[in-house]
N, C-alpha and C positions, 0 to 999 in steps of 0.2 A: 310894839315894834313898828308902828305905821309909821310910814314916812321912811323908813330903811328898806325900801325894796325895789330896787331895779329892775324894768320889764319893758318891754316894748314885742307887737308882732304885727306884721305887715299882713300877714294870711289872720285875719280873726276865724277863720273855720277852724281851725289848727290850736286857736290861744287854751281853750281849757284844757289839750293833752299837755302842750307845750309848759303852760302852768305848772302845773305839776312836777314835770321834768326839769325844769332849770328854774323856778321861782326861787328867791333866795335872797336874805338881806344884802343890800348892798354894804361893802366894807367888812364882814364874816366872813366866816370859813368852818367849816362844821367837825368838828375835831372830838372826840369822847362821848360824843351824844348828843351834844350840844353845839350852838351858835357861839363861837368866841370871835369879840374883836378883836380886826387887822390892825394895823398902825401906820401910821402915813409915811413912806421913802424919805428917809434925813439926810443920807447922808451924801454926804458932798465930793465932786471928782479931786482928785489929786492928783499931783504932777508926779513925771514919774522920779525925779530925786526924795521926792517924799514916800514913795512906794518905797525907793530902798529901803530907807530909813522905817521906815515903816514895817518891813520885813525883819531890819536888824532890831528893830524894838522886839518883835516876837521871839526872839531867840534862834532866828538863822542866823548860819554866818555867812559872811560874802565878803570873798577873797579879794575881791577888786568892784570896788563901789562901780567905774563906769564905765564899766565893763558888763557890770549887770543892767544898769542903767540903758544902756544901747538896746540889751535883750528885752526888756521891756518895752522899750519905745517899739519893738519891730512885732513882739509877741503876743500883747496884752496881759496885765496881770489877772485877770480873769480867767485868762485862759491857764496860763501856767499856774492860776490855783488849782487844778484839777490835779496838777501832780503834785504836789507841796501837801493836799489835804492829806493825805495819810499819814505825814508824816507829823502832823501835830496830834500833842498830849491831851490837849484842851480847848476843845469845837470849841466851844462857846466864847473865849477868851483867846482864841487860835496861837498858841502860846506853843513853838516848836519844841519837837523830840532834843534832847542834847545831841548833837554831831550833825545837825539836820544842816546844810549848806545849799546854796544857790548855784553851785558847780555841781553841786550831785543831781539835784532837780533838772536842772540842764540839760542833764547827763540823759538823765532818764526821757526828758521830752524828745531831745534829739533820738534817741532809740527809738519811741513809740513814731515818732513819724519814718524812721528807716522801714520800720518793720509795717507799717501800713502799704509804703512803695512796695514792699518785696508781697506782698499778701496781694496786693494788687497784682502784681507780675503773673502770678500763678492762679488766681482767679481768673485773669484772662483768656490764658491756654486751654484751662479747664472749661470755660464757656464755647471758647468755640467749637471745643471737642464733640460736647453735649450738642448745641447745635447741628452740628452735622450726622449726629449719630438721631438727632429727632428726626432730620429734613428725610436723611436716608431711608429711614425705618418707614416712617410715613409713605413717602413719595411711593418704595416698593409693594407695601405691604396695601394703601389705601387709594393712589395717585398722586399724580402730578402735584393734582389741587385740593390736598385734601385737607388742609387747614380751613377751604370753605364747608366742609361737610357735617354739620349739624350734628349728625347720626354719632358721630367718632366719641362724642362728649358724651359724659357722666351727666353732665347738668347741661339743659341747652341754652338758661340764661348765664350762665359764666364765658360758654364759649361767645355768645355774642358781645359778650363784652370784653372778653379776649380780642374777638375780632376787630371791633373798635377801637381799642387802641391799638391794636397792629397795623390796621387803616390808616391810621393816625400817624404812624410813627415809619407809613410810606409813605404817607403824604408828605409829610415833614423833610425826609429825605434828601440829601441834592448828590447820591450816588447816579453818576451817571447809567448805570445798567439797569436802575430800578428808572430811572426814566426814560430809557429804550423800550423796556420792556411794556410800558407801560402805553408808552404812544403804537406801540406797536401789534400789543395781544388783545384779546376782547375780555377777558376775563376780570374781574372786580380786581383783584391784586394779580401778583406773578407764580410762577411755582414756587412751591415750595422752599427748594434749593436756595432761592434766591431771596423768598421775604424772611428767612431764617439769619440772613445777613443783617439787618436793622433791627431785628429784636433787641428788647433790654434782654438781661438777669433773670431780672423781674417780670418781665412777661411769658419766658421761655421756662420760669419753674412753674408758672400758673397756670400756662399750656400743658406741662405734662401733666402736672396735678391731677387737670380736668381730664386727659386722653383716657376713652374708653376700653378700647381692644387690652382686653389684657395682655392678650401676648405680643403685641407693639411695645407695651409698657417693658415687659421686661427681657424682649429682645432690646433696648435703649439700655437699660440696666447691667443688661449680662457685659455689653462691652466695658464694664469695669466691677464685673466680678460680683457684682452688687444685688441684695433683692429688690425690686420695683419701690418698694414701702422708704426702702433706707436711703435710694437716692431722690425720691421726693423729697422725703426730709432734708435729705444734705443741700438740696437747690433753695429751696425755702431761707435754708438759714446762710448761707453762701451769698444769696441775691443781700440777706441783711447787712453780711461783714463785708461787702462790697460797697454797699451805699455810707456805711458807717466810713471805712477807708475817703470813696471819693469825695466826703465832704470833713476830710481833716479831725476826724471826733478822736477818741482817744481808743486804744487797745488796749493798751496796759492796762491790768484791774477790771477793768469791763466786765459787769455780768450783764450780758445778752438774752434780750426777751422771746426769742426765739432759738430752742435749743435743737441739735443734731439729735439725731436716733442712733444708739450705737449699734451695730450690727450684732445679731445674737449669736449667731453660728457663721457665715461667709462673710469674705473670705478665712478660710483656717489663718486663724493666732490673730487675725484683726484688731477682733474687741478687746482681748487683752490688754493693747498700747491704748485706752480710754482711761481718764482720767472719772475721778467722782465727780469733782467739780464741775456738772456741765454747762454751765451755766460763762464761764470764762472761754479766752482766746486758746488754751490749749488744745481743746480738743478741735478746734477750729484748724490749728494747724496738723492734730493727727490727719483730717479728713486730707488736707491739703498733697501733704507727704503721698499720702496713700494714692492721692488721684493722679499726681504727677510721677509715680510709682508708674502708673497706667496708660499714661498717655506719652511721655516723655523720658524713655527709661532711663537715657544719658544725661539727664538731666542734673545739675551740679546746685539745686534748689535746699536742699538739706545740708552743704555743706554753709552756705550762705546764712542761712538760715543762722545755723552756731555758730557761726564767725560773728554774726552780729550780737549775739547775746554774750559770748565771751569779752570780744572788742569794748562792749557798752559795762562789762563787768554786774549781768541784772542780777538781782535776786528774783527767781521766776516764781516763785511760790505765790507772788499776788496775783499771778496770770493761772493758777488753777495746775501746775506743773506737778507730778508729785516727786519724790523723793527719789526714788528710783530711776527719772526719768532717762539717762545716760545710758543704762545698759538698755533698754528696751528696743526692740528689735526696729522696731519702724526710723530709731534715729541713728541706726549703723546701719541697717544696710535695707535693700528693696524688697518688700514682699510680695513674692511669685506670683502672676494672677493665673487661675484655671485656663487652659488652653481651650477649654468644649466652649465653658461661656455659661457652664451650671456652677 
């Protein structure tokens, strides 16, 4: 194999761990045990009249060639392969299901992006809820400024790298309040209250992660009936189907690398609307239901919700739905949260 091996390292201190770790022929891929060769990219772009064509070789139909034609020019067929792939009998030869049409894939694409806006919608709400229920709990429970406080953390190198990018991401800022406050107080960032406004998703489930005090933790939790454990988790994977959402990926079908924890006992009848499949968007949207349940009781999010899956005509089963899922309580009507807050 000499001569098949790609390497280069700029730190030589480093080259014999480095070695080891990423050495590898160049042009392989290590597949059953072994080194098998890759094959060099052949094939060639195509226009999109030839993509139609192309598709109708495979055994789609398409009602109206430039019509699809348009969808293409604006979609890429790349992209709209993601939804068309299930639909073929024969990967390898991508040879379509019989009834398989280009208006039904359409169909389905425009759905998975409705349904991305509306998951968006209610992510939203749901963040800044949690924000405020952090900033509050904190602020009372720890101070003002108690995102500077070392102590509060689980881990003190997480929190300082929470804090960096929090730093970051005021620095970044051109909120005018965070820049009042900032020419104004002497303190490294502002309170609480206020740096909890420029947080991501993503930063604000890795802060509670790390928060120490347990009973901060599930004074934050109780406001939605929740234990400490469950809504880590539900933030964790929320920050995931939010980043998935803002950058256009798909939901439909998705099995998600980060799955929700289902609630074992609270709130009463909860865990029962979980789905086995945890891994898909369903249970993504029990959580959803259930928070907006919480935060927004008049909320008109569940009717929206089935309007667009009826509207779109889906079969939800590849989104991890089960069978039953119409009578189950979570999708007629709201589930009462505890008044104490246990």
């Amino acid at each position: 194999m000499a001569g098949c091996y790609a390497y280069s390292s700029p730190n030589k201190t480093r080259q014999g761990s480095a070695r080891k770790r990423f050495l590898k022929p160049a042009g392989y891929f290590f597949a059953g045990g072994r080194y098998k060769m890759k094959r060099p990219f052949s094939k060639r772009p195509t226009s999109f009249p030839e993509q139609v064509k192309l598709l109708q070789q495979r055994g789609m139909t398409v009602g109206d060639p430039v019509q699809a034609e348009f969808y293409l020019q604006q979609l890429n067929y790349y992209r709209l392969g993601a939804y068309w792939l299930p639909f073929e009998d024969d990967h390898a030869k991508h040879r379509f299901r019989a009834g398989t049409s280009f208006e039904g894939v359409l169909n389905l694409y425009v759905f998975d992006r409705e349904l991305r806006l509306l998951l968006l919608d209610a992510i939203e709400r749901i963040e800044v809820s949690v924000r405020t229920q952090w900033a509050y709990q904190l602020a009372h429970s720890h101070g003002t400024h108690a995102h500077l406080d070392p102590s509060l953390a689980f881990r003190a190198d997480r929190w300082q790298n929470n804090l960096d990018k929090l730093s970051d991401e005021v620095r970044r800022s051109d909120e005018v309040f965070i820049r009042h406050l900032l020419d104004t107080y002497s303190e490294r960032l502002p309170a609480v209250w206020a740096v909890c406004e420029v947080m991501s998703l993503g930063l604000l489930s890795r802060w509670y992660n790390n928060l120490g005090p347990m009973r901060t933790r599930r004074a934050i939790a109780a406001s939605y009936g929740l234990d400490e454990k469950v809504l880590e988790s539900w933030l964790r994977h929320l920050s995931l189907v939010r980043n998935t959402c803002a950058h256009h990926s798909r939901l439909w079908n998705r099995d998600f690398t980060i799955t929700p924890a289902v609630p074992r006992s609270k709130p009463s009848g909860l865990p029962q609307q979980f789905s086995k499949h945890s891994r898909k968007v369903y249970n993504t949207l029990v959580i959803l239901l259930y928070l907006m349940d919480s935060i927004a009781p008049q909320h008109h999010w569940r009717q929206r919700l089935k309007d667009l899956i009826y509207n779109h005509g889906i079969q939800v089963a590849a989104m991890g739905f089960p069978a039953n899922w119409q009578q189950l309580p979570i999708w007629k009507l709201q589930i009462t949260l505890p008044t104490t807050g246990e």
